[in-house]
Each structure stands twice: as structure tokens, then as C-alpha cells.
C-alpha positions in Angstrom: 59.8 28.0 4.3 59.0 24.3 3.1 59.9 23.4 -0.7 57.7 24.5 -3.3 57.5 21.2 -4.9 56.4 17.8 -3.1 58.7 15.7 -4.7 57.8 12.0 -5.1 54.6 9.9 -5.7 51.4 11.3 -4.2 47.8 8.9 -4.7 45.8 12.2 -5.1 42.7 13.7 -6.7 43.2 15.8 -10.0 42.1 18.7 -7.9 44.9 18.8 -5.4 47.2 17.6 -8.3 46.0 20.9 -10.2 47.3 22.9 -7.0 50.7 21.1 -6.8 51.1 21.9 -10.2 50.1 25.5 -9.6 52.6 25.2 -6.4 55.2 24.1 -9.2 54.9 26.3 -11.5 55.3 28.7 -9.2 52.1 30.4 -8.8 52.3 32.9 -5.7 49.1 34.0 -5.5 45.4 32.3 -5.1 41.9 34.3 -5.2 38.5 32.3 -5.5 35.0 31.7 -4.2 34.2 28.0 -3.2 32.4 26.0 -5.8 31.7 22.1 -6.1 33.6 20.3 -8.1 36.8 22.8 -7.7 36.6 23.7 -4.1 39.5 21.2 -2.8 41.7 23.3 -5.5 41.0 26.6 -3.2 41.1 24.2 -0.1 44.3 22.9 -1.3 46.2 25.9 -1.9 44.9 27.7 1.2 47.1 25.0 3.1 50.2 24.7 0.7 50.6 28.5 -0.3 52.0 29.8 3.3 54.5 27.1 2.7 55.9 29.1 -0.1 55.6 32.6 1.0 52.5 33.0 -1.1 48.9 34.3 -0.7 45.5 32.9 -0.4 42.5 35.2 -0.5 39.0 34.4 -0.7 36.9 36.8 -2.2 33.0 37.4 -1.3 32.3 36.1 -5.5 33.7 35.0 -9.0 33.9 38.6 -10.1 36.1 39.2 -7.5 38.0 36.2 -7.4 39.3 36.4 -11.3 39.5 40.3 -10.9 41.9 39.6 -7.9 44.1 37.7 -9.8 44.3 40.2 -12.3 45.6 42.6 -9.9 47.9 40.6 -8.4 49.7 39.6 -12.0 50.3 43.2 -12.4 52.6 43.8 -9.2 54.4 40.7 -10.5 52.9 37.3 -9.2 52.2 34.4 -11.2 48.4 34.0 -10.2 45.3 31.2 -10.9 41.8 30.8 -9.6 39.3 27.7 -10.0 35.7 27.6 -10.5 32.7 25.4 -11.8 29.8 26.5 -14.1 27.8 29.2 -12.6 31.2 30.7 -11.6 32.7 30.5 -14.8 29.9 32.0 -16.3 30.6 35.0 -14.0 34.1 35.0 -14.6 33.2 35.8 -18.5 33.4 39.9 -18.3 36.7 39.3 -16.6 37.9 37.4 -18.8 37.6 39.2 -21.2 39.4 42.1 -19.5 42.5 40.1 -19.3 42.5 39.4 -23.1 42.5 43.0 -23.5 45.0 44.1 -21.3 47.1 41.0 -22.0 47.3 39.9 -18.5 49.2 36.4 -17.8 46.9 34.2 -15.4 45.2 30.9 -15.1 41.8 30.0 -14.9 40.6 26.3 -13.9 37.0 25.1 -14.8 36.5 21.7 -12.8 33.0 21.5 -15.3 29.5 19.9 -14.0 26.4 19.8 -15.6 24.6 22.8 -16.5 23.1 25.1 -17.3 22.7 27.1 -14.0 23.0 25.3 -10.8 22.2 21.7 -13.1 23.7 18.7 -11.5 26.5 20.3 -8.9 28.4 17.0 -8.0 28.1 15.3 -11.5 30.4 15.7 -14.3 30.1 17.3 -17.8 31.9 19.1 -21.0 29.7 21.2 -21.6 31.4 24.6 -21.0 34.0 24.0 -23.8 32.6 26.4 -26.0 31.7 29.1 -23.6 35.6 29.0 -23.2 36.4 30.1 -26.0 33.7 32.7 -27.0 31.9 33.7 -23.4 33.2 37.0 -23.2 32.1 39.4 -25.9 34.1 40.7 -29.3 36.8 38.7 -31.1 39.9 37.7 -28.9 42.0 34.6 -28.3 42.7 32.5 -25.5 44.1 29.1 -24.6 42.5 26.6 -23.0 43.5 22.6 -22.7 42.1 19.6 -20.8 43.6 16.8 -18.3 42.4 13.7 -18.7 44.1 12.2 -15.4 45.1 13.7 -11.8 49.1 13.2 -13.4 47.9 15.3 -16.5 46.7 18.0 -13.9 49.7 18.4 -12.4 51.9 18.3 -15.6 48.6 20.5 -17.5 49.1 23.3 -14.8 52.7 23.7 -14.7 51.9 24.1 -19.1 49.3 26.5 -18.3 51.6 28.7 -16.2 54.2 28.5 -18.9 51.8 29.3 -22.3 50.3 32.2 -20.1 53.8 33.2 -19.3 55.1 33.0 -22.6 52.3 34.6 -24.7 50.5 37.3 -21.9 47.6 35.4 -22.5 45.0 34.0 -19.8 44.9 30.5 -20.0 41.9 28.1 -18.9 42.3 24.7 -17.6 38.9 22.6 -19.0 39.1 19.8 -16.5 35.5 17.6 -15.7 34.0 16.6 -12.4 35.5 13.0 -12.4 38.9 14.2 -13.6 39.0 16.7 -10.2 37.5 14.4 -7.6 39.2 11.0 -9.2 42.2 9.5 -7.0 45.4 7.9 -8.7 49.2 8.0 -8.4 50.6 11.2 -9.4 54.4 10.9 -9.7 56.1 14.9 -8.6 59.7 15.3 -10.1 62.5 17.2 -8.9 61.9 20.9 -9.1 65.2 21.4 -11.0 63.7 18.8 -13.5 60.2 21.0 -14.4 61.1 24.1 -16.5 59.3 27.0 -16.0 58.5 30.2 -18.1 58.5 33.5 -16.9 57.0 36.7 -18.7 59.9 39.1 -20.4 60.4 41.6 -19.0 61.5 45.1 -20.3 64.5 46.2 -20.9 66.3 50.0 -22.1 65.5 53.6 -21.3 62.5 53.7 -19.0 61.2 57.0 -20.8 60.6 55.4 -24.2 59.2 51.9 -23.1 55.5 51.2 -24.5 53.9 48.6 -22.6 52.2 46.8 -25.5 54.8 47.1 -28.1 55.3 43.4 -29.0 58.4 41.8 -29.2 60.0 39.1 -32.0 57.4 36.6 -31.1 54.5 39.2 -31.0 54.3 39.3 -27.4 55.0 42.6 -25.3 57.4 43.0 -22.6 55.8 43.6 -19.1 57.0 45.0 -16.4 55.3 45.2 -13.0 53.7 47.8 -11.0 56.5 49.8 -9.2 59.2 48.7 -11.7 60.1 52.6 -12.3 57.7 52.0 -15.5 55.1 54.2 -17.0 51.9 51.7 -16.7 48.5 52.2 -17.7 46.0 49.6 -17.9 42.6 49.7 -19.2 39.6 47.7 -20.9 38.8 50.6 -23.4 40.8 50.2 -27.0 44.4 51.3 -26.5 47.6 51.6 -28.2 51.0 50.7 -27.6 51.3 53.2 -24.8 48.7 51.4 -23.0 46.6 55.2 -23.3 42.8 54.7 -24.8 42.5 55.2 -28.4 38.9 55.7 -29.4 39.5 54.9 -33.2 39.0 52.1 -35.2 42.4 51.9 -36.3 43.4 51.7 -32.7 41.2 48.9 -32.4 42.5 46.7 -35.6 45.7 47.4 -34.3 45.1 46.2 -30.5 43.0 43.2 -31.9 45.5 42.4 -34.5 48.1 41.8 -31.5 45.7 40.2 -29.4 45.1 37.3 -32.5 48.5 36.8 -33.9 50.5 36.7 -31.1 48.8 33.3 -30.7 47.7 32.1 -34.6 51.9 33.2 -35.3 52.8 30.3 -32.7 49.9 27.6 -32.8 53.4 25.2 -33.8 54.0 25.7 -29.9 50.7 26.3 -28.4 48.3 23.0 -29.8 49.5 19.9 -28.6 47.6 16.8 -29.3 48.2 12.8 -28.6 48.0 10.0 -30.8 47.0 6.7 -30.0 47.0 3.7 -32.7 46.8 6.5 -35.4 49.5 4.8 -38.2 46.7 3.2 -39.8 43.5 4.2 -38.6 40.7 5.1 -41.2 37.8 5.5 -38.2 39.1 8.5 -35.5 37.8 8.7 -32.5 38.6 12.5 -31.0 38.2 13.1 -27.2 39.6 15.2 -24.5 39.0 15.2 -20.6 37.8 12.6 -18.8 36.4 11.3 -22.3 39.8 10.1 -23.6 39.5 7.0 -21.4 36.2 5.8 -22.7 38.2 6.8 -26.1 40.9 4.3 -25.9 39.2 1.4 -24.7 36.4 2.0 -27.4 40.0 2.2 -30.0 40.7 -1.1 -29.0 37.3 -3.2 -29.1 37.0 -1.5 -32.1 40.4 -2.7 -33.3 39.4 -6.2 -31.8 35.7 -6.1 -34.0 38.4 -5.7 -37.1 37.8 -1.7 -37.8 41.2 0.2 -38.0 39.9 2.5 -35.3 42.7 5.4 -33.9 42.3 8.3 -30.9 43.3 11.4 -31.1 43.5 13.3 -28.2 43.1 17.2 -27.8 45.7 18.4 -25.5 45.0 21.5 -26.6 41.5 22.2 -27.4 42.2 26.3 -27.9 42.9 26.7 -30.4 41.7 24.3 -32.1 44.0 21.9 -34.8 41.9 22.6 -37.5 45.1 21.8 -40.0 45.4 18.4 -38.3 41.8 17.8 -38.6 41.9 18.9 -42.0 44.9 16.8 -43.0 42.9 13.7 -41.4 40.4 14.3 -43.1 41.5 13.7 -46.9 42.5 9.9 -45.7 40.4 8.6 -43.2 36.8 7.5 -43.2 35.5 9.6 -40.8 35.2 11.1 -37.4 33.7 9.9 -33.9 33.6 12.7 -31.6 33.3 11.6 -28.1 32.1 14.4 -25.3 29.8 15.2 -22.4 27.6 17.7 -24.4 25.8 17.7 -27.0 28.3 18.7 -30.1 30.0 21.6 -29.3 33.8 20.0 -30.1 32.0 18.3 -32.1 30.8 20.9 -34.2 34.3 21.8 -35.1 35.7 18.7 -36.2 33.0 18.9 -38.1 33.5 22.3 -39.5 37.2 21.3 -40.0 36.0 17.8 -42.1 34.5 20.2 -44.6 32.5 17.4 -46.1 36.1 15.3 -46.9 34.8 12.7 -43.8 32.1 12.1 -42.1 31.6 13.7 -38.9 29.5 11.6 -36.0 29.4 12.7 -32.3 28.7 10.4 -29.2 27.8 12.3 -26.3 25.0 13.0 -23.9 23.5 16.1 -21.9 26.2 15.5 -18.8 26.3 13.7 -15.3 28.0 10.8 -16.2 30.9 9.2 -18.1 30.3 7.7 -22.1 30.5 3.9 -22.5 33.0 3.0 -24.6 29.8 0.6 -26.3 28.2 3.9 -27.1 31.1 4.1 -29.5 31.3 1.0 -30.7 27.7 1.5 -31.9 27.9 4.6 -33.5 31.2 2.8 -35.2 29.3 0.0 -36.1 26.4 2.0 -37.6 28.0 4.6 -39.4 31.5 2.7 -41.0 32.3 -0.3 -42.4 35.3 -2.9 -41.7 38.5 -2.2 -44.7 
């Protein structure tokens, strides 16, 4: 068997850099449908899993391929599929199913224009929302964005870990031109990545409950044919993992569901700052959008406006105390996204009328100038 990680420096594209770091982290298990802008992910790990005593399946859909890796993260494996826009939209029931039975996996979104088949081979940001709110009821989820092939890698290995951690499905929001761009992706040392691994149970067999959370709000979970009683199901259930068709049932199962991630948003959200000390003008961006971000910082800077970036790591959940905290000293907010508003909207939300909120983006299939920025700046602030 080779070595699970391909140590060194690789000039790669984010997609195959989003399989090394799947590879990494130690994901054992692959199910997906092809789908431009995310197929060279499946491509990717059809070649490298063998190498690690893994398994590569492709299923006949995207209903197939996320239910797959459901299964398979019940007997055990740490497991990930990829998709693109119509996919993801299929994906959405699913998803929703792994919320509810608190299933770890990872889900990538390599986004394109939209809606339906839109512009296939052109990039876009306009899924961000539908991440956090396509499947029905009230639930949470993580989600983050790369904004380089070296962030993929280093993004996926994080996603594996959070989804670990919390039992929690976690969705990698990458964009067209983050997947199919080529750079230098540096690969450590495996003994220098750390990894996460679900807890697993522990104590008389007879009197384990399979969703009875633990010091950080997170269950144990054992695998299929650990010697454990396991039931699994969509409908309400309580700690047993047996339905419970009552609405206390149902606080109770939601209640876990929400704070085992709002308890720990201090190790979820990550963001990055750039030329923040003294910036009154922010410029917030994630994805591929973060490049046009700094290099509209610094022409801004340049022009004499104390322009800062800060970058959202972590876009599920969102840092609305950060925002909010921004907001009482700053000027105001320039969101920068392929869509229309829909990160934007929350900033804005988050501003609460303390800063202006102003969005640059466009309806999708290409990159923002950073001169798109610099005129909205322009327009809507003025020099200190």
C-alpha cells in the first residue's frame, strides 16, 4: 500500500488539492456522480483511493452518491462526496438526513452559475445560501470556503476534523476558478497534519444511548457491528435513537442538533484579517472573491481610504459577533461575491443600521474586478 499523504510540493488544481486533502485527512471512502466543475475531485480519488486501501463508488445520481456516504460513515469510514449546482440541489433531502441522524461526512460544492443547468464551466457563489438553509426545518451545519488550491488541501483536512469533532456534515463552498485553478500546493509530513476522529463509546454496552451527548454536546458513536444497539432514522428520535412522535421529542433532538454547534462557534468560525488595525472601510469576501478583495484593500489604501479585508473562513456559521463588533467603529461594509447579496444580506443583517452595508457582486460566470470595488468605495465613503 502507497502512503496516504504525497508529501512535498505539487503545482495542482484546487480540485485534486481537495482530494489530497480528503486522502489526508484520512477519508476511506468516496461516492459521487460526475459533474463539471467537481468531476476531477471524483477522477482524482478514483486513482489515489486504492492506494490507501479505500473505496471509490460511483453511483447512478446525487441522491445516491451523498446517501452512500452516509452509509458508509456508519460502519466506521470517514467519507466525502463532490458536486456542482444541479447536484447539490439534489443532495438537499440528504442533507438534511444527516443533520438529523448526526452523521459525520463531507460534502464539496465546486459552485457554477445557476440556476439549473446555467453556465456549467463558469464560476459562481451563488449556492451559499442554499447551504445553509436547502434542506427543510431548522438545523445547523458547517460550511467554509477555499480561496486557493493550498486552502483546499488544508480546508479539507479542517472539514474532516469539524465533522469529526461535532457529528456534523460539513460542506466545502469552493467556486469554479478555485477547483480548476493551478498553483503550488505545498503537502507536509503526515505526522505534521493532526487529525480528529469521532469518540467513540465507552462502558456497559446495555445502557449506551446513541445520542446522548457528551461534555461538548456531541454524542459518542459507535459503528455498525461494534456490539452496540443502533438505530438510525430521519423521523424525531430520542436519545435511544427510537422515534418519538412528540413535540418534546422534537425540542429535545433539535435542541442538540443547534447547540452542539452555537456552544462551540469559539472553535468552529474562523476568519482572516488583512490590514484590519485601522481600517474604517471593510471589504468582506470569501472564495475565489478574496483575491479581487485584497488587491481592491490595497489601491484603496493607495487612493488614501483606510480600507481592510476580512475574510470568511468560515461562512457557517456566520460571525455575526465579529460583524457586529465591526460594526460600532468602522464606516461601513463592502461585500464582495458572485451573486447577487446573499452573504451580503447578512453582514447586513449583522450591521443593524450601526454601518453601512454595500455589496459588489454580479449574477456569476466570471471573477469581480477589484475596480468594481474601488467604485463602490469611492461612491459610497469618504477619505478620514
Amino acid at each position: 500500500m502507497k502512503s496516504a499523504v504525497l508529501t512535498g510540493e505539487h503545482y495542482i488544481t484546487g480540485d485534486v488539492a481537495c482530494a489530497e486533502g480528503a486522502i489526508a485527512a484520512g477519508c476511506t471512502f468516496f461516492g459521487a456522480y460526475p459533474i463539471t466543475p467537481a468531476t476531477e475531485i471524483a477522477e482524482h480519488m478514483a486513482e489515489r483511493l486504492p492506494d490507501v486501501g479505500g473505496t471509490f463508488i460511483q453511483m447512478e445520481d446525487e441522491i445516491a452518491a451523498i446517501a452512500s456516504i452516509i452509509g458508509a460513515a456508519w460502519t466506521g469510514a470517514k467519507t466525502m462526496t463532490a458536486t456542482s449546482g444541479p447536484g447539490f440541489s439534489l443532495m438537499m433531502e440528504n442533507l438534511g438526513l444527516a443533520v438529523c441522524t448526526e452523521t459525520p461526512c463531507v460534502i464539496v460544492n465546486v459552485q457554477r452559475t445557476g440556476p439549473s443547468t446555467g453556465l456549467p464551466t463558469m464560476t459562481g457563489q451563488a449556492d451559499m445560501m442554499q447551504a445553509r438553509w436547502g434542506s427543510h426545518g431548522d438545523y445547523e451545519l458547517i460550511a467554509l470556503a477555499p480561496s486557493s488550491p493550498q486552502d483546499c488541501f488544508y480546508q479539507t483536512i479542517r472539514a474532516f476534523n469539524l465533522s469529526e469533532k461535532y457529528r456534523v456534515p460539513v460542506l466545502i463552498m469552493a467556486d469554479e476558478i478555485v477547483g480548476h485553478m493551478s498553483e503550488k500546493v505545498v503537502i507536509p509530513d503526515a505526522g505534521k497534519i493532526k487529525l480528529a476522529n469521532r469518540l467513540k463509546p465507552t462502558g456497559r454496552k446495555d445502557r449506551f444511548r446513541l445520542y446522548e451527548p457528551g461534555p461538548n454536546g456531541v454524542a459518542p458513536m459507535p459503528a455498525i457491528g461494534d456490539g452496540y444497539n443502533i438505530h438510525v432514522t430521519g423521523l424525531t428520535h430520542d436519545e435511544r435513537g427510537y422515534p418519538a412522535m412528540t413535540v418534546e421529542a422534537q425540542e429535545q433532538m433539535l435542541g442538540r442538533i443547534k447547540n452542539k454547534i452555537r456552544d462551540n462557534l469559539a472553535d468552529i468560525v474562523e476568519t482572516e484579517s488583512y490590514r484590519m488595525d485601522d481600517a474604517d472601510i471593510v471589504i468582506v469576501s470569501y472564495g475565489i472573491s478574496v483575491r479581487t478583495g485584497l488587491a481592491a484593500v490595497d489601491q484603496a489604501r493607495a487612493m488614501g481610504y483606510k480600507a481592510g479585508l476580512l475574510r470568511l473562513v468560515t461562512v457557517w456559521p456566520f460571525p455575526e459577533a465579529l460583524i457586529r463588533e465591526i460594526a460600532d467603529r468602522v464606516q461601513g461594509f463592502v461585500t464582495v461575491e458572485i451573486n447577487l447579496g446573499q452573504v451580503h444580506y447578512e453582514v447586513e443583517r449583522c450591521a443593524g443600521g450601526r454601518a453601512a452595508a454595500h455589496l459588489v457582486g454580479h449574477a456569476g460566470g466570471k471573477i469581480i474586478h477589484p475596480d468594481k470595488v474601488l467604485e463602490c468605495i469611492q461612491k459610497e465613503f469618504e477619505r478620514p
